[in-house]
C-alpha positions as CSV (number, residue, x, y, z in Angstrom):
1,X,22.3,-10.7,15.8
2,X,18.6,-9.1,14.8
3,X,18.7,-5.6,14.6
4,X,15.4,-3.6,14.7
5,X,15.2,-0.5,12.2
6,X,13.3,2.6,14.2
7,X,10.7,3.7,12.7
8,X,9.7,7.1,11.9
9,X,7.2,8.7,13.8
10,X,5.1,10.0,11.6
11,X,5.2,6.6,10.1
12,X,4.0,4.9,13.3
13,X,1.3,8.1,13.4
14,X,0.2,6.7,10.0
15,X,-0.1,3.2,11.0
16,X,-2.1,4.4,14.2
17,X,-4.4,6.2,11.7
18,X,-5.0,3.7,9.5
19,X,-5.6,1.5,13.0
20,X,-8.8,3.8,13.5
21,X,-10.0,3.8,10.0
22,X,-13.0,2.0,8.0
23,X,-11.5,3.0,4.7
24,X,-8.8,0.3,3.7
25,X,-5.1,1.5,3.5
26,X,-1.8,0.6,3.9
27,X,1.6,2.1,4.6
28,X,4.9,1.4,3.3
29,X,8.6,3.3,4.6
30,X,10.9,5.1,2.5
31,X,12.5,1.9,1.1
32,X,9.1,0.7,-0.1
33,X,8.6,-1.7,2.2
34,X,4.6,-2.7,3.2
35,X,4.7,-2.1,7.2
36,X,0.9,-2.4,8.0
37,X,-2.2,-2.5,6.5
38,X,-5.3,-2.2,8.2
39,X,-8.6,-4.5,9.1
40,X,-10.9,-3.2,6.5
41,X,-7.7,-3.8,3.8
42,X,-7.9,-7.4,4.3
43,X,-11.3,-8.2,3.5
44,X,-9.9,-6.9,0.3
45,X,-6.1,-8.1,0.0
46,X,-7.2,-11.3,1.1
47,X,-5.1,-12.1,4.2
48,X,-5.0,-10.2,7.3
49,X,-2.4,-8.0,8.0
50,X,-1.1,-10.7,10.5
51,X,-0.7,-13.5,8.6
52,X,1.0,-11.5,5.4
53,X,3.6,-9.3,7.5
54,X,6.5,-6.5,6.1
55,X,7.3,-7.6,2.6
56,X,9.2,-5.6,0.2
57,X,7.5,-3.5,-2.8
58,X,8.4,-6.2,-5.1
59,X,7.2,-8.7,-3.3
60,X,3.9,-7.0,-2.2
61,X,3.3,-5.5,-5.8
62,X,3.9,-9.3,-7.5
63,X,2.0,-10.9,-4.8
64,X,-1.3,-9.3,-6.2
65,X,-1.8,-9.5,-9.4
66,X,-2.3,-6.4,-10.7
67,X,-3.7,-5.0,-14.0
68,X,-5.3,-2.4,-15.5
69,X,-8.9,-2.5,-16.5
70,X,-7.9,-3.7,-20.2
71,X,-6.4,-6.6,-18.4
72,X,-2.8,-5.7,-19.3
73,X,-0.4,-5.9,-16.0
74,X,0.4,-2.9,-14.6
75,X,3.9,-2.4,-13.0
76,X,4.9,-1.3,-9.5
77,X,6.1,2.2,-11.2
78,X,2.6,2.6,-12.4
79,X,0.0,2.0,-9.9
80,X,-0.8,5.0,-7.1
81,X,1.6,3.9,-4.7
82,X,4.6,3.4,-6.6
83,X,4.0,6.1,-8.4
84,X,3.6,8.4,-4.8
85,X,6.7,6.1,-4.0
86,X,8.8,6.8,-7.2
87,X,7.8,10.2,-8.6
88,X,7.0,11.4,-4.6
89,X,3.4,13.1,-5.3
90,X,-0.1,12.1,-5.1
91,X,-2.0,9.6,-7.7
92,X,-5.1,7.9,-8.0
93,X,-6.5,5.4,-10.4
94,X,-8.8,2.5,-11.0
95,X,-7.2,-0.8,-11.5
96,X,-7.7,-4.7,-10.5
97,X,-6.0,-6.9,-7.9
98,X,-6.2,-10.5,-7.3
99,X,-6.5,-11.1,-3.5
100,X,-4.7,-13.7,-1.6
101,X,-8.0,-15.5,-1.4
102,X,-7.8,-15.8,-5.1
103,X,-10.5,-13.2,-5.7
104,X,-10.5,-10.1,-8.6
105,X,-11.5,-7.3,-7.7
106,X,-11.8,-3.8,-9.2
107,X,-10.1,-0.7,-6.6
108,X,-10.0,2.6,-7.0
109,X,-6.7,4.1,-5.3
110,X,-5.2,6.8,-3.8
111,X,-1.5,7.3,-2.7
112,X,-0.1,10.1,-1.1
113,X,3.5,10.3,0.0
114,X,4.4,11.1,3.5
115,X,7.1,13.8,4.5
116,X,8.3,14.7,8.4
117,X,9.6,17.6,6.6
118,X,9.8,19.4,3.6
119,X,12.8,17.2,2.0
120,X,12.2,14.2,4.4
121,X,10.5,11.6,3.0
122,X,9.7,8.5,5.4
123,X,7.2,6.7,2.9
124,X,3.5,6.1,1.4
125,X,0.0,5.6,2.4
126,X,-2.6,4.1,-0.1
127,X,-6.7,4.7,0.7
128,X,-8.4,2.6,-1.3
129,X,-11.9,0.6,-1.7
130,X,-13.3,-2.2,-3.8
131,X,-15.6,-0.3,-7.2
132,X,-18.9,-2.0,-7.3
């Protein structure tokens, strides 16, 4: 039997934000788990949001290479959404992916966890964009 977790509703508020947006993002729940990304994130994560799905924060953070600018690979812990996941406060920093389409590219990030109250937190959002 499938059971369907709700869904917060400032978490589905997120995802209808990011909807409207130019500026990539993406937005994970409490547990970590990706639940959307929007249309301007793929041209940079590779793979539309559709084709990719939920995945967990392992699986997401592992699934795109990342590194910092040395080259050296970064953890989950240590990039702006992990660390607005783990430590609960807003980050940003520079670092590189590796697409789905096999592409590097350099980002610049900003995450910022999401509260419905004061001690409720329902997850993360990331804004980010491709450094020229």
């Amino acid at each position: 039997m499938y059971v369907r977790r709700h869904k917060n509703l400032v978490l589905i508020l997120a995802r209808e934000f990011a909807s409207k947006l130019a500026t990539p993002m993406f937005v994970t729940d409490a547990d970590g788990k990706l639940v959307f990304y929007n249309e301007p994130a793929e041209d940079i994560l590779g793979r539309s949001f559709a084709e990719a799905g939920e995945m967990d924060a392992e699986e997401w953070a592992n699934l795109f290479e990342t590194e910092d600018l040395d080259g050296n690979p970064i953890s989950l812990a240590e990039m702006p959404a992990g660390v607005a996941f783990v430590e609960r406060r807003p980050t940003h920093g520079t670092l590189r992916i590796r697409g789905l389409d096999g592409v590097q590219r350099t980002i610049s990030v900003t995450g910022l966890p999401l509260y419905a109250h004061t001690a409720e937190f329902v997850g993360v959002v990331a804004v980010f964009w491709e450094e020229s």
